[in-house]
N, CA, C and O atoms as a printed pandas DataFrame, in Angstrom:
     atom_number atom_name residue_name chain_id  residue_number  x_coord  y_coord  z_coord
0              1         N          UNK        A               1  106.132   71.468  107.825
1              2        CA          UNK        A               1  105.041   71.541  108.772
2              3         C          UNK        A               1  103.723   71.892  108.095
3              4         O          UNK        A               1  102.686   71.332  108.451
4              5         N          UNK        A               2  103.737   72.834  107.100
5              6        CA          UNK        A               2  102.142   72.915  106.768
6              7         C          UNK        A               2  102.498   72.537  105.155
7              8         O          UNK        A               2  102.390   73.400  104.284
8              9         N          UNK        A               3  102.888   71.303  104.881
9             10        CA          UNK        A               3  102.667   70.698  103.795
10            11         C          UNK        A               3  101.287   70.291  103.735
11            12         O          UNK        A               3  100.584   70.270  102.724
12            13         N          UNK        A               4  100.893   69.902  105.160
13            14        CA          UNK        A               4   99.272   68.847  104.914
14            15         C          UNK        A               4   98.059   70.128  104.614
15            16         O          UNK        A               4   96.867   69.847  104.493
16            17         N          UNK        A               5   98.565   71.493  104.524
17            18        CA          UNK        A               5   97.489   72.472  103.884
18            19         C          UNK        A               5   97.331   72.816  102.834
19            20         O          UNK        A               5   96.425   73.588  102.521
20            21         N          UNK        A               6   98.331   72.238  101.873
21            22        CA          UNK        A               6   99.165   72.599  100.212
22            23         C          UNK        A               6   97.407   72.385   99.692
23            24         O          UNK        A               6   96.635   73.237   99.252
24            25         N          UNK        A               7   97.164   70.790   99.972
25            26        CA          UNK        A               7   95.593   70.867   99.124
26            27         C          UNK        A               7   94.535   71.268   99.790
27            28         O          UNK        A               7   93.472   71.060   99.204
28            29         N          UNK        A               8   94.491   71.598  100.463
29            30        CA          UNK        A               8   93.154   72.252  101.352
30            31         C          UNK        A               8   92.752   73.628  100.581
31            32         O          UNK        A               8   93.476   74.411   99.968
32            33         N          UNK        A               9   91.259   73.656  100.837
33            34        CA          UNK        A               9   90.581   74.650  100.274
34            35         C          UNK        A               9   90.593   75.709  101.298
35            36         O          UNK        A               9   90.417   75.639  102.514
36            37         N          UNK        A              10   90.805   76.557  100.639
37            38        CA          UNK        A              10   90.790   78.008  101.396
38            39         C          UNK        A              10   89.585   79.236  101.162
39            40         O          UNK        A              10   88.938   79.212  100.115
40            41         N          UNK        A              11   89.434   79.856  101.760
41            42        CA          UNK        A              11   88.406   80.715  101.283
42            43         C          UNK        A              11   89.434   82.652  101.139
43            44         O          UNK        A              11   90.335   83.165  101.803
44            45         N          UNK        A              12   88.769   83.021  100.151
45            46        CA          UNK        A              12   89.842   84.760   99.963
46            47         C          UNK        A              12   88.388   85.508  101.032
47            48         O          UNK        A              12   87.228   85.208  100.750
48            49         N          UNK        A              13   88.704   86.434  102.175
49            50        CA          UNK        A              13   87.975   87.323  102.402
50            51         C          UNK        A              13   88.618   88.884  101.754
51            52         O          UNK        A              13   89.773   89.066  101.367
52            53         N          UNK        A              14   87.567   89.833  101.777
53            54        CA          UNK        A              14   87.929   91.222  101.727
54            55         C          UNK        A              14   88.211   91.813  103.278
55            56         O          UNK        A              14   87.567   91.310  104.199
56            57         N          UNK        A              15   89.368   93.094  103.611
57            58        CA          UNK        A              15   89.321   92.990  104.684
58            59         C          UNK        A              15   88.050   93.006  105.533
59            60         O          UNK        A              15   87.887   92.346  106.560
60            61         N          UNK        A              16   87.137   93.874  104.957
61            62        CA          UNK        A              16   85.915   93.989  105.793
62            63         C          UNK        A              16   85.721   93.039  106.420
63            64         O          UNK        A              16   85.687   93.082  107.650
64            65         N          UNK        A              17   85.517   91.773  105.625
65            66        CA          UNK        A              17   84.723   90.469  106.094
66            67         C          UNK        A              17   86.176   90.042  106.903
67            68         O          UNK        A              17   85.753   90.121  108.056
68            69         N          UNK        A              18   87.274   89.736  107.011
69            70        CA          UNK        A              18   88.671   89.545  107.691
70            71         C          UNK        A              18   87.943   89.834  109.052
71            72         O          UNK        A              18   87.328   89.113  109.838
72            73         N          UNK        A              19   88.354   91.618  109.013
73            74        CA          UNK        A              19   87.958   92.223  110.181
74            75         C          UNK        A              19   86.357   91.662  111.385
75            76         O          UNK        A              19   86.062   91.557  112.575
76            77         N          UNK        A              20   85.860   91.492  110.203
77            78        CA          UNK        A              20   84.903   91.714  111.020
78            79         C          UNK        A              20   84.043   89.940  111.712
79            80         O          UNK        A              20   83.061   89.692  112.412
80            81         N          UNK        A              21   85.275   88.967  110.900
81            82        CA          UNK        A              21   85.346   87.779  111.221
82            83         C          UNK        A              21   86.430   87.564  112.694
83            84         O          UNK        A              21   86.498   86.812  113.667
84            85         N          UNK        A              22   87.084   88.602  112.189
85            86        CA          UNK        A              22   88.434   88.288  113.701
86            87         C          UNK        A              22   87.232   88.927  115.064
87            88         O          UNK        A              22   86.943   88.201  116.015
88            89         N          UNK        A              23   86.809   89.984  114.952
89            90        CA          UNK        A              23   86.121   90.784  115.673
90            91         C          UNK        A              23   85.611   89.357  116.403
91            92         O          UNK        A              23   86.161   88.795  117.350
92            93         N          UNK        A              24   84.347   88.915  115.656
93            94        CA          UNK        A              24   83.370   88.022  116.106
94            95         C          UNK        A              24   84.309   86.784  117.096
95            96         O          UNK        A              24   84.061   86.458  118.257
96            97         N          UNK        A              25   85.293   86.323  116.312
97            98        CA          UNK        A              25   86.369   85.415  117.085
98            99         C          UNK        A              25   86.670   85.621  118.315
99           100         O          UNK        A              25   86.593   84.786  119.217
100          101         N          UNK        A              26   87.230   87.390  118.460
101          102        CA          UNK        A              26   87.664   88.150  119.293
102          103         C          UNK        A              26   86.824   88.091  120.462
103          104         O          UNK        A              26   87.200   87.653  121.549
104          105         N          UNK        A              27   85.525   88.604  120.176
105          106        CA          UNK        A              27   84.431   88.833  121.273
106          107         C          UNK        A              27   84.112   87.677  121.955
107          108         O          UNK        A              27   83.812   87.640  123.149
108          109         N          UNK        A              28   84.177   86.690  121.174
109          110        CA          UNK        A              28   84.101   84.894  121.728
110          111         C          UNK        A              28   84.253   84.742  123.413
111          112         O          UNK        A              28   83.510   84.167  124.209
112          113         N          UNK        A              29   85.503   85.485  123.631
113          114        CA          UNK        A              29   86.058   84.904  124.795
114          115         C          UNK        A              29   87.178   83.693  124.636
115          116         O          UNK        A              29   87.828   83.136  125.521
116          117         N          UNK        A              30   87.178   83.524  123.511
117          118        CA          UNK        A              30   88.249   82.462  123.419
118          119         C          UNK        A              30   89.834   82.655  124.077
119          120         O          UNK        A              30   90.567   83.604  123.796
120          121         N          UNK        A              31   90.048   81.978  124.646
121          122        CA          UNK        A              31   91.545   82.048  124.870
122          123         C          UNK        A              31   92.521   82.183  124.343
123          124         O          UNK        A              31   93.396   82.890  124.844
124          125         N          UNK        A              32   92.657   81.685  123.412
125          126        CA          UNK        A              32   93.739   81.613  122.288
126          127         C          UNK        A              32   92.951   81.816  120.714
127          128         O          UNK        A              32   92.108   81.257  120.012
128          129         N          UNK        A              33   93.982   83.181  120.707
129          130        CA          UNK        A              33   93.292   83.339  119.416
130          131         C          UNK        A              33   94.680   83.332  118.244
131          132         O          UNK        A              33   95.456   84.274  118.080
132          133         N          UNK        A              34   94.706   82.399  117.740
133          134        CA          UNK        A              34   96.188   81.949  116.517
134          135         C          UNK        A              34   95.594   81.897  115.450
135          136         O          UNK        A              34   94.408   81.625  115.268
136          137         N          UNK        A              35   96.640   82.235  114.460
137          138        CA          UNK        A              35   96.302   82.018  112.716
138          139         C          UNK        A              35   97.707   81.637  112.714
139          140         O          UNK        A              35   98.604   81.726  113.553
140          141         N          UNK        A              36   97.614   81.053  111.174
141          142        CA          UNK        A              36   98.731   80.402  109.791
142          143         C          UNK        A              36   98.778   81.624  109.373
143          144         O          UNK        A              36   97.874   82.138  108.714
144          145         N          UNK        A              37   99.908   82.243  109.741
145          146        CA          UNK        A              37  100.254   84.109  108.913
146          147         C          UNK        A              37  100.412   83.346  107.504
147          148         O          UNK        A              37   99.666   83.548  106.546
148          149         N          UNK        A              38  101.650   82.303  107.515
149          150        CA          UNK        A              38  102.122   82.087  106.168
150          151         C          UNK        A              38  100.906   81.442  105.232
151          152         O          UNK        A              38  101.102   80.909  104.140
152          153         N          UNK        A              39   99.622   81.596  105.872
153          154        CA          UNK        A              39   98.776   81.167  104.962
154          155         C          UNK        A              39   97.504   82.208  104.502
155          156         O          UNK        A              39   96.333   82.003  104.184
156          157         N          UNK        A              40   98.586   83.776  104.670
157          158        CA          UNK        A              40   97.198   84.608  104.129
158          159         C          UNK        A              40   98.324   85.704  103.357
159          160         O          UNK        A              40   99.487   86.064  103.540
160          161         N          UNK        A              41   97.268   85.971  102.436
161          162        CA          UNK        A              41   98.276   86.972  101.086
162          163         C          UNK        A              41   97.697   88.354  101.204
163          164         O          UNK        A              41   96.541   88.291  100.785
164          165         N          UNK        A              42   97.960   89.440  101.547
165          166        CA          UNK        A              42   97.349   90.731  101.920
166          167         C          UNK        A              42   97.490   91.876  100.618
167          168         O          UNK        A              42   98.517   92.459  100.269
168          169         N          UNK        A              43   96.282   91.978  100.103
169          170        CA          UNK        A              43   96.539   93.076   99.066
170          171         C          UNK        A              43   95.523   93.746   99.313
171          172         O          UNK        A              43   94.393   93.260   99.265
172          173         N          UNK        A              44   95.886   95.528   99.754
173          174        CA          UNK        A              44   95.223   96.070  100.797
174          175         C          UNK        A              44   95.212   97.494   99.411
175          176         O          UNK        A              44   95.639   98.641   99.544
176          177         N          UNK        A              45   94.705   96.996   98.436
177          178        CA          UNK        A              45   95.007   98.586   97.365
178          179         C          UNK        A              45   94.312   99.544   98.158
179          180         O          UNK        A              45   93.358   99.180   98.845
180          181         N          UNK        A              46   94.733  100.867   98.132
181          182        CA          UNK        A              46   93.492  102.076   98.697
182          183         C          UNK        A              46   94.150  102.189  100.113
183          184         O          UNK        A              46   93.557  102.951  100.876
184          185         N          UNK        A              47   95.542  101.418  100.724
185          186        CA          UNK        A              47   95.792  101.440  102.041
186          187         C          UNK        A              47   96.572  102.231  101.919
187          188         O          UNK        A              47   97.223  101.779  100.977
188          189         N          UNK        A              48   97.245  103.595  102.329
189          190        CA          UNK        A              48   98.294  104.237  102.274
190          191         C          UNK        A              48   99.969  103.657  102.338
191          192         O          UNK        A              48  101.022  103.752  101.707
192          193         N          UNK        A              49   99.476  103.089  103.400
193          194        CA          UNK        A              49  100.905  102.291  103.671
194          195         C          UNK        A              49  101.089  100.809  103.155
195          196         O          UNK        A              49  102.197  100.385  102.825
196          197         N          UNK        A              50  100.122  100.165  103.111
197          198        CA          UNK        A              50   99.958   98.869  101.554
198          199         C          UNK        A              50  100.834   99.315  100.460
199          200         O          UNK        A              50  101.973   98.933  100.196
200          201         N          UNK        A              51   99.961  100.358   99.760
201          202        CA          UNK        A              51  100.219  100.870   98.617
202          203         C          UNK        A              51  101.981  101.263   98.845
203          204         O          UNK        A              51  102.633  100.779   97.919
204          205         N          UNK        A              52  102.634  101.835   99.615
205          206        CA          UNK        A              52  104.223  102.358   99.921
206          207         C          UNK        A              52  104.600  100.667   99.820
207          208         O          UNK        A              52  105.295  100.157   98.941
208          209         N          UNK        A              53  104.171  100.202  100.570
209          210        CA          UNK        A              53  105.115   98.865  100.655
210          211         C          UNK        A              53  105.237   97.952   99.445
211          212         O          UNK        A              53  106.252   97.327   99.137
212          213         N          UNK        A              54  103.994   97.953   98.752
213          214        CA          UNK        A              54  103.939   97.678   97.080
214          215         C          UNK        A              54  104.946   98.346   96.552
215          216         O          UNK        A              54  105.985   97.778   96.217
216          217         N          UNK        A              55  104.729   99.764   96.405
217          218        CA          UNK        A              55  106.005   99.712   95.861
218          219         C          UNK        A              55  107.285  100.187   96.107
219          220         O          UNK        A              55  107.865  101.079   95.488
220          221         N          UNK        A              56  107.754   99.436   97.193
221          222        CA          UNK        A              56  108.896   99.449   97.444
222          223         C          UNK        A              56  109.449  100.153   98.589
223          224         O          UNK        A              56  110.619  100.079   98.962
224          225         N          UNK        A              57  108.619  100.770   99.063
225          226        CA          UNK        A              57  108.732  102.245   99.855
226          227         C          UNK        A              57  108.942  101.515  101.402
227          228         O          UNK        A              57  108.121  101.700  102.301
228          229         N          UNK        A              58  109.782  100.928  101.520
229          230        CA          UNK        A              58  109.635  100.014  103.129
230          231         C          UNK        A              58  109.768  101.427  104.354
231          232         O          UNK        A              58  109.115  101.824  105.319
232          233         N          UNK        A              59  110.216  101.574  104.090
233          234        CA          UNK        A              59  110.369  102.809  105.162
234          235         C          UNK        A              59  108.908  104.021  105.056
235          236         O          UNK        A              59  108.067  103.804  105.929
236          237         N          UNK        A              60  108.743  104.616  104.576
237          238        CA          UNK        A              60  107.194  105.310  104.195
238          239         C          UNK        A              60  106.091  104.105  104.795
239          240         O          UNK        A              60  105.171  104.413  105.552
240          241         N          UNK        A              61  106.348  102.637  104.313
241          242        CA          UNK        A              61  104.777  101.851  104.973
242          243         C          UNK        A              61  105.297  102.034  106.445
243          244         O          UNK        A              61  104.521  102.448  107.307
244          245         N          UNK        A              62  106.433  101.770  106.700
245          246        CA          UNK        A              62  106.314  101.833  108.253
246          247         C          UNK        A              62  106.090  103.261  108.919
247          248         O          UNK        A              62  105.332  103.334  109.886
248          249         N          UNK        A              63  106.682  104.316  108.467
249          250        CA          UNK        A              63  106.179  105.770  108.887
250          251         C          UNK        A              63  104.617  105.810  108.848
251          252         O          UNK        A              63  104.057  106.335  109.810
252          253         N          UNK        A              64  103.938  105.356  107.931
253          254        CA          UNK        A              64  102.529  105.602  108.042
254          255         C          UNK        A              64  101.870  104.729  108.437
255          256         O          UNK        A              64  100.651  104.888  108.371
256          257         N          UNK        A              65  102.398  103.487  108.994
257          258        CA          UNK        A              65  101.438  102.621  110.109
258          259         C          UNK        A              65  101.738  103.304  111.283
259          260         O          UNK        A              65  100.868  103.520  112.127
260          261         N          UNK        A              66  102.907  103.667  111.412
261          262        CA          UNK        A              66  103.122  104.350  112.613
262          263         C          UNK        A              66  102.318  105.574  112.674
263          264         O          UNK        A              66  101.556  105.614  113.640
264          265         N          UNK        A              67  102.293  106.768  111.739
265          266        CA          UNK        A              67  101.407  107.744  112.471
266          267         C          UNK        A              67   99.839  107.299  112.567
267          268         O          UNK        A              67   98.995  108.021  113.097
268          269         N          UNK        A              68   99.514  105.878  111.926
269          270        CA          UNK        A              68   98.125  105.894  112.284
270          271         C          UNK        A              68   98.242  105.722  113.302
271          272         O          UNK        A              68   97.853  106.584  114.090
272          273         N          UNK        A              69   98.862  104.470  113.791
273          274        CA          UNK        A              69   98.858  104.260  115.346
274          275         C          UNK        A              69   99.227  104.961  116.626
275          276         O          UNK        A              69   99.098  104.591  117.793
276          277         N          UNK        A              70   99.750  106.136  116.080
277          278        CA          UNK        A              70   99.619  107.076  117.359
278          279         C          UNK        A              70   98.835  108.542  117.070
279          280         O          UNK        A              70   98.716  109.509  117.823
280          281         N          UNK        A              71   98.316  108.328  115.614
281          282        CA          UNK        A              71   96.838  109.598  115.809
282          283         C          UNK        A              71   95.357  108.779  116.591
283          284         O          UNK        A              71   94.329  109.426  116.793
């Protein structure tokens, strides 16, 4: 299914610009808001729970997405 994206040009954002591109999307009003997950590579150094899941720590990234999301 997404063979026809193999040569397509892509652009890398930092999250900032990510974020603050979904935001703008977001505020749109658009109805449907979809992405190609399998077409974005996330290296989030400096993220607490990034950094656990780098290395290896699957359980720790999920403990600490979780307490962000409920502080």
């Amino acid at each position: 299914m997404f063979e026809c994206f193999r040569g397509g040009a892509g652009e890398v954002l930092t999250r900032a610009e990510y974020l603050a591109d979904f935001s703008r999307a977001h505020k749109s009003g658009i109805s449907l808001l979809a992405k190609i997950e399998r077409g974005q590579t996330f290296k989030e150094q400096g993220s607490p729970s990034w950094e656990a899941f780098a290395s290896g720590d699957w359980a720790g990234a999920l403990r600490l997405i979780e307490e962000t999301t409920t502080n």
